[in-house]
N, C-alpha and C positions, 0 to 999 in steps of 0.2 A: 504494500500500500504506500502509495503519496502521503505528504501530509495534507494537503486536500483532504482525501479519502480518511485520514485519521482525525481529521477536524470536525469531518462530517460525521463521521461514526459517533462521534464521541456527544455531539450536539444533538445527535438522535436518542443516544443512547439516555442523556442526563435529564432532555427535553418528555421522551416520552415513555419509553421501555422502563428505565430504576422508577421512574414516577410512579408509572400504573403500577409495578413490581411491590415497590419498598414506601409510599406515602412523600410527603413534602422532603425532600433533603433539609430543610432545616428543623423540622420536628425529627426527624432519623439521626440527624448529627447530633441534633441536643441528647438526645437519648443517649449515645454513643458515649457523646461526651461526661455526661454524668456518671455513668457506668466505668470507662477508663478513669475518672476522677477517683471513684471510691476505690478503685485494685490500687490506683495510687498510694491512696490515706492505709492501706491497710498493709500492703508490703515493706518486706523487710527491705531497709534504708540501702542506698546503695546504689551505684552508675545499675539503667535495666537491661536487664536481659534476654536472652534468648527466651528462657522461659514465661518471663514476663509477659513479651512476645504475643507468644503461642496465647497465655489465659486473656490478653487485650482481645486478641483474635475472638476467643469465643464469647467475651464480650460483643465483641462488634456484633458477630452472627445474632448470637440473642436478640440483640435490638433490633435487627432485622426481622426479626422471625416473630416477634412483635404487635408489628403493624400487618403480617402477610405470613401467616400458619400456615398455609397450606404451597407454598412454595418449597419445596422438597430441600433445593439449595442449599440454603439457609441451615437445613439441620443437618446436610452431607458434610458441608465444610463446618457445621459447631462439633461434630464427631468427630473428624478430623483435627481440627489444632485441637481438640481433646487430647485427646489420641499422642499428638506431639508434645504437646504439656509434659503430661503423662511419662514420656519417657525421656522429654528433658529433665524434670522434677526429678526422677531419679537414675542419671546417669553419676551425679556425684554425690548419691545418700549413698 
């Protein structure tokens, strides 16, 4: 793809597809936002990590999944950085 064709996509994508998908981007992000806020308050102090990472991630999805339950996505990929959490969390326990 051109950047045209990636400009386009992307205007399609944010314009109509995440829309009808996932609700307002700025009600999704607040959500998001809150959610990374509170892993923040509650993890142990310190530059973040991979792991950290991973559980922001399934944050993110959550708040996705949210506004739009029955989009499948959303719980593949919260399974998923589960899933990495998971064995990042215990690669050095």
């Amino acid at each position: 793809m051109n950047r045209v064709e990636f400009l386009d996509t992307a205007k399609d994508c944010i314009t109509r597809d995440r829309a009808a998908t996932h609700g307002k981007a700025e009600q999704n992000f607040d959500a998001i936002a809150r959610g990374w806020d509170w892993w923040l308050s509650i993890r142990n102090a310190g530059p973040l990590t991979a792991y950290d990472t991973a559980m922001m991630m399934v944050i993110f999805k959550a708040a996705r999944g949210a506004t739009n339950a029955s989009h499948a996505d959303n719980m593949v990929d919260l399974v998923g950085y589960g899933a990495l959490a998971g064995e990042l969390g215990t690669e050095d326990a």
